[in-house]
C-alpha positions in Angstrom: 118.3 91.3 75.0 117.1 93.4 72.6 116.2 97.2 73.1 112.5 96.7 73.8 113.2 94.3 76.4 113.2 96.5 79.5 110.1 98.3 79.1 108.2 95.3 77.6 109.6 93.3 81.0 108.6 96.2 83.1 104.5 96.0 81.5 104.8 92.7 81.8 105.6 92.1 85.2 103.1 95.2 86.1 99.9 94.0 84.1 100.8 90.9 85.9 100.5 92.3 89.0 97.2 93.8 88.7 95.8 91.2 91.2 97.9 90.0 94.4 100.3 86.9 93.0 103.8 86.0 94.6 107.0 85.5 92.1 106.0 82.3 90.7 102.4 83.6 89.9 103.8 86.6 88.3 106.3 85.0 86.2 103.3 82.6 84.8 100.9 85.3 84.0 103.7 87.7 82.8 104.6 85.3 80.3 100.7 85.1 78.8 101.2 88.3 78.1 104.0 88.8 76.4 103.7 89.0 72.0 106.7 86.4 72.0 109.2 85.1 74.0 110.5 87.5 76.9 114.2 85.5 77.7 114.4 88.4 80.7 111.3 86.3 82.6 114.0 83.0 82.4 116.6 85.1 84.6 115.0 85.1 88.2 117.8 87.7 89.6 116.7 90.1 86.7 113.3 89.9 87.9 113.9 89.8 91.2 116.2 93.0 90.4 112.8 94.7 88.7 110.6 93.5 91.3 113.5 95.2 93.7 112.7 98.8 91.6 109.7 98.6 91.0 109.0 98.7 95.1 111.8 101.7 95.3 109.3 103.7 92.7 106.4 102.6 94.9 105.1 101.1 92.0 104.1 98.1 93.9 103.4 96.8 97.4 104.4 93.6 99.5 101.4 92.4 101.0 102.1 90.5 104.1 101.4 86.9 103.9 102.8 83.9 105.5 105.8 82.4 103.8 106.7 84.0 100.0 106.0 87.6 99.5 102.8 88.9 97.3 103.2 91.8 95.2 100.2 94.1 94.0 100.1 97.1 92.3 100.1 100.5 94.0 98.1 103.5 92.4 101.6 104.8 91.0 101.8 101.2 89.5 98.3 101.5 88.0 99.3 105.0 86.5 102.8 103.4 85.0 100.3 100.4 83.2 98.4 102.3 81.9 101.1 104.5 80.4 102.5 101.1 78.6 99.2 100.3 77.7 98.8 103.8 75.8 101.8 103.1 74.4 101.3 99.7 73.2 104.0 98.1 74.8 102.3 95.0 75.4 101.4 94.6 71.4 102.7 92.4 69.4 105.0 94.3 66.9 103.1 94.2 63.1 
């Protein structure tokens, strides 16, 4: 994993949850967004881990639904995007 990996997983996985999605449907959006190939997304514990901490930072809800969870984005969440988006964590290197 290279040293970018963590935060680029962690905007990822939060632009990804801008609308309501469960695992799968994060996973497939997370990886439209990434500049190139995020091997992180492949490891479902190491998302599941994120996805894990990113509910402990209240960075994002579970909404109640019947069978898999759905995650959204909290305010906090919204607030943490937008910091990798000033950053430009989700551009592709040049």
């Amino acid at each position: 994993m290279t040293p970018d990996a963590p935060p680029l997983l962690e905007a990822v996985l939060l632009a990804a949850l801008e609308s309501p999605c469960g695992i799968t449907g994060a996973l497939a959006r997370a990886r439209t967004l990434t500049p190139a190939p995020l091997p992180a997304l492949d490891r479902d514990e190491t998302v599941r881990h994120a996805l894990a901490r990113y509910l402990r930072e209240h960075w994002i809800q579970v909404l109640p639904s019947p069978g898999s969870p759905r995650y959204h984005l909290t305010g906090l969440g919204e607030q943490r995007l937008l910091w990798h988006r000033q950053r430009g964590t989700l551009e592709a290197p040049t």
